[in-house]
C-alpha positions in Angstrom: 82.3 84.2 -44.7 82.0 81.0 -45.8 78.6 80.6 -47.0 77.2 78.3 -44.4 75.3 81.0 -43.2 73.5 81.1 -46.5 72.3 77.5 -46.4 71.1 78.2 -42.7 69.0 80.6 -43.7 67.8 79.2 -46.7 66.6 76.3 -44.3 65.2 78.5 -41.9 63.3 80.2 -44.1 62.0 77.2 -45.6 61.1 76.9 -41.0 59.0 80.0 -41.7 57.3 78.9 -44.6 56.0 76.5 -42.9 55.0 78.6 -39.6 53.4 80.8 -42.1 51.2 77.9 -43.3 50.1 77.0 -39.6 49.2 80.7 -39.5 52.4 82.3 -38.5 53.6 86.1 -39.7 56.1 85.5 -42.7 60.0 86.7 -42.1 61.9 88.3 -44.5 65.4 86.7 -45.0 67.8 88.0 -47.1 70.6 84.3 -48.0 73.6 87.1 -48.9 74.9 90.5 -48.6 72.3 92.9 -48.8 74.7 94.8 -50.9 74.8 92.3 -54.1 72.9 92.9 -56.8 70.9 90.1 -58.6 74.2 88.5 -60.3 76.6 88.9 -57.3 73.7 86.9 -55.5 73.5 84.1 -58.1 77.4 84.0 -58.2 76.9 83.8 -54.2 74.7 80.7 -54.6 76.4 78.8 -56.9 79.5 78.7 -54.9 78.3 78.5 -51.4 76.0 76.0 -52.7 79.3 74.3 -54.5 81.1 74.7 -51.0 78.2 72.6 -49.6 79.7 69.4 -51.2 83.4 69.7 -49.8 82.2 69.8 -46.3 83.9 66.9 -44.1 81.0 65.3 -41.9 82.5 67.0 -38.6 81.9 70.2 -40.2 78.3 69.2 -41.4 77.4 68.3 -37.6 79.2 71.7 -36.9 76.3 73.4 -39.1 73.7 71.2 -38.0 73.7 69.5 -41.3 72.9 65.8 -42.5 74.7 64.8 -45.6 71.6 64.3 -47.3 70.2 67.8 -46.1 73.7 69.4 -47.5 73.6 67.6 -51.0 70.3 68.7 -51.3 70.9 71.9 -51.0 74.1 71.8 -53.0 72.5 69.9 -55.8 70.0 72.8 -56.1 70.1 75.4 -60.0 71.7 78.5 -58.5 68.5 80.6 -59.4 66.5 78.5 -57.0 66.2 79.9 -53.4 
C-alpha cells in the first residue's frame, strides 16, 4: 500500500468530526495497520505523509485530492492525526 489510504481516512475522519458536531455518532478509524504499534504508526505517517508531496496532479485527482488539500496534509508533524 501506498499510503493514500491513510490520508483518505484521515480526511474522512476529519467528515465525521464534523457529523459528530451536527449530532452524528462518532466512527472509529484506525489511518494504518492495526498491527503497528505506536512507532511503526508514526514511521507510517511520516512517510505516507512524505509520499503526499511526490504525487503528480493526475494522481491527486485519482485520490480526490487538491494540491492544496495534499500539501496540507503532507506539511502536517508526524504525531499529528
Amino acid at each position: 500500500m501506498n499510503g493514500l489510504s491513510d490520508v483518505r481516512l484521515t480526511l474522512h475522519s476529519q467528515e465525521l468530526v464534523a457529523g459528530h458536531d451536527q449530532g452524528m455518532q462518532p466512527t472509529a478509524i484506525r489511518n494504518a495497520p492495526s498491527c503497528l504499534g505506536r512507532w511503526g504508526l508514526l514511521w507510517h505517517r511520516l512517510h505516507t505523509r512524505k509520499a503526499l508531496l511526490e504525487l503528480t496532479p493526475e494522481q491527486l485527482r485519482d485520490v480526490g485530492l487538491s494540491h492544496e488539500q495534499a500539501k496540507e496534509e503532507a506539511l502536517k508533524p508526524f504525531w499529528r492525526l
